[in-house]
C-alpha positions in Angstrom: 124.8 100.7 91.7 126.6 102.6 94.4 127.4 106.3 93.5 131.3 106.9 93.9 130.6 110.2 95.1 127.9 112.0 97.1 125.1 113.8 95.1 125.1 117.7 95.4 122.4 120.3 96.0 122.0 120.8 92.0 122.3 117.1 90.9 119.1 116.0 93.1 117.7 119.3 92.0 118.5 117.8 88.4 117.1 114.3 89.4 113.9 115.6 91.1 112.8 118.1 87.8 113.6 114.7 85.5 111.5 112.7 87.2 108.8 115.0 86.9 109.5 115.6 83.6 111.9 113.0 81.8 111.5 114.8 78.2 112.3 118.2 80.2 114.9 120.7 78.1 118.1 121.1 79.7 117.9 124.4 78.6 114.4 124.3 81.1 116.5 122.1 83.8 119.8 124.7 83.9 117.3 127.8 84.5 115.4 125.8 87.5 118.5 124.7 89.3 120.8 127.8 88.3 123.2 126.2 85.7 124.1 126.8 81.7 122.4 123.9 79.2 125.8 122.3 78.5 126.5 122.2 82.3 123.2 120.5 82.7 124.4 117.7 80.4 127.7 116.9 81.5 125.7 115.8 85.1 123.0 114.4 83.3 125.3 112.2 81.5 127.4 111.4 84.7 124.6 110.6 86.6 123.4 108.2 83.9 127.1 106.9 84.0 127.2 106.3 87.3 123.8 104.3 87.3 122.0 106.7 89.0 119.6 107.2 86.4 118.7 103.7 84.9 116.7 105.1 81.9 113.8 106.9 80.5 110.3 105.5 80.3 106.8 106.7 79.2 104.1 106.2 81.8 101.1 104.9 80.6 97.9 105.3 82.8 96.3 101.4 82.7 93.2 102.4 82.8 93.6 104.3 79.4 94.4 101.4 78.0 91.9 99.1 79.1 93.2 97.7 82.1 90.6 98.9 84.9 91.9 96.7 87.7 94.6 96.8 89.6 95.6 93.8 92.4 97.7 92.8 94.6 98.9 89.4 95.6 100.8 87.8 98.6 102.0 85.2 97.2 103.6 82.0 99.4 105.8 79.5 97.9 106.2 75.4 98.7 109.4 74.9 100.8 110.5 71.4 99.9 111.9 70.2 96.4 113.6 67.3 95.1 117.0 67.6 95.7 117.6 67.5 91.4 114.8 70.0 91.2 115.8 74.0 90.7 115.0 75.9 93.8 110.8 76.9 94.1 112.0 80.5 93.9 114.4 80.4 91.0 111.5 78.8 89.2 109.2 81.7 90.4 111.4 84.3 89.7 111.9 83.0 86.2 108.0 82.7 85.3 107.3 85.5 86.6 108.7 87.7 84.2 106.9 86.0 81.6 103.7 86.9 83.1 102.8 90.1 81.5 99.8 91.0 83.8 102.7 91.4 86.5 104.4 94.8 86.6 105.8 94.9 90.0 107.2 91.9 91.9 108.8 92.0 95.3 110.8 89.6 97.6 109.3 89.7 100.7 110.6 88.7 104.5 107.7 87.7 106.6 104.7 85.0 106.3 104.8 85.8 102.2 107.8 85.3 99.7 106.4 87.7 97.3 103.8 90.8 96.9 103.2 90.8 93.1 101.1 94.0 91.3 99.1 92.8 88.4 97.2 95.0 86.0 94.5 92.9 84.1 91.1 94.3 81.9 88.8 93.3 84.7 87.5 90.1 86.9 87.5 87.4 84.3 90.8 88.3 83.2 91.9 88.4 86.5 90.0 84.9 87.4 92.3 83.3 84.1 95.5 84.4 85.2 95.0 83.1 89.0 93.6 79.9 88.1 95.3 79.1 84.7 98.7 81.0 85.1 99.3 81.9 88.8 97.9 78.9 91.0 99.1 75.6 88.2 102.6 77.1 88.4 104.7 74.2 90.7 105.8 76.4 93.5 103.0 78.3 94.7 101.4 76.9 97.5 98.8 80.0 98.3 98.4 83.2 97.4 96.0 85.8 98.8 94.7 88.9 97.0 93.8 92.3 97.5 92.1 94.6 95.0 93.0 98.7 94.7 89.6 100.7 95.3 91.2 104.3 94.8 95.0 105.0 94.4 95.6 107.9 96.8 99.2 108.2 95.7 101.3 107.0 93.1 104.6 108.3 92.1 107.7 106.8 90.4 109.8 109.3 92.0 112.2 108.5 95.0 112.6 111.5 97.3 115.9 112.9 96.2 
């Protein structure tokens, strides 16, 4: 959503301590960026009206909760359909939000249509949803993978 007007000084300032912090106080908030609690508030709420913040989330660490592997996947679509069939990438956008090993899934321009981040328990889990979810779905034609070692930075923030 477009923002109607420009963000100030005390709004990113607001943006950047929620994102560190979504369950911050606005009491906390207006005593960081130099504004009362209420005032706080009426941008918070403006900036949620405007779209600006799309809502509030826990973030939980995969690894925590059993899911030790992280990959990622170019994945390549086939070109031609039938001319009664859907289009391959409607179909592929549609599955994929099925797929609950997916958390991330990007349009790409390039070689690849998509780049997909999956979070499975470990190999075999990651061997069942290639062969029985990923590679029998009617448009992929290929898909290549590469696995995380060590994440040297992660961050949900955008730099506001």
């Amino acid at each position: 959503m477009e923002v109607k007007q420009a963000l100030d000084k005390l709004d990113k300032g607001i943006l950047r301590r929620l994102q560190e912090n979504g369950r911050e106080t606005y009491d906390v908030i207006g005593e960081q960026v130099g504004l009362s609690p209420s005032a706080v508030l009426r941008r918070v709420k403006r900036l949620e009206e405007a779209g600006v913040i799309d809502r509030y989330v826990a973030l939980v660490k995969p690894e925590s909760v059993g899911l030790g592997l992280t990959a990622y996947l170019n994945v390549r679509l086939e070109k031609n359909t039938e001319a009664h069939k859907r289009n391959p990438m409607d179909l592929f956008r549609s599955a994929v939000q099925t797929w609950p090993e997916v958390v991330e899934c990007a349009a790409l321009t390039g070689e690849m249509d998509y780049l997909l981040r999956v979070v499975v328990q470990d190999m075999r889990h990651y061997s069942r949803f290639i062969m029985d979810t990923l590679l029998k779905h009617p448009s992929v034609h290929d898909c290549k993978t590469s696995f995380v070692l060590d994440r040297v930075k992660a961050t949900t923030a955008v730099p506001v």
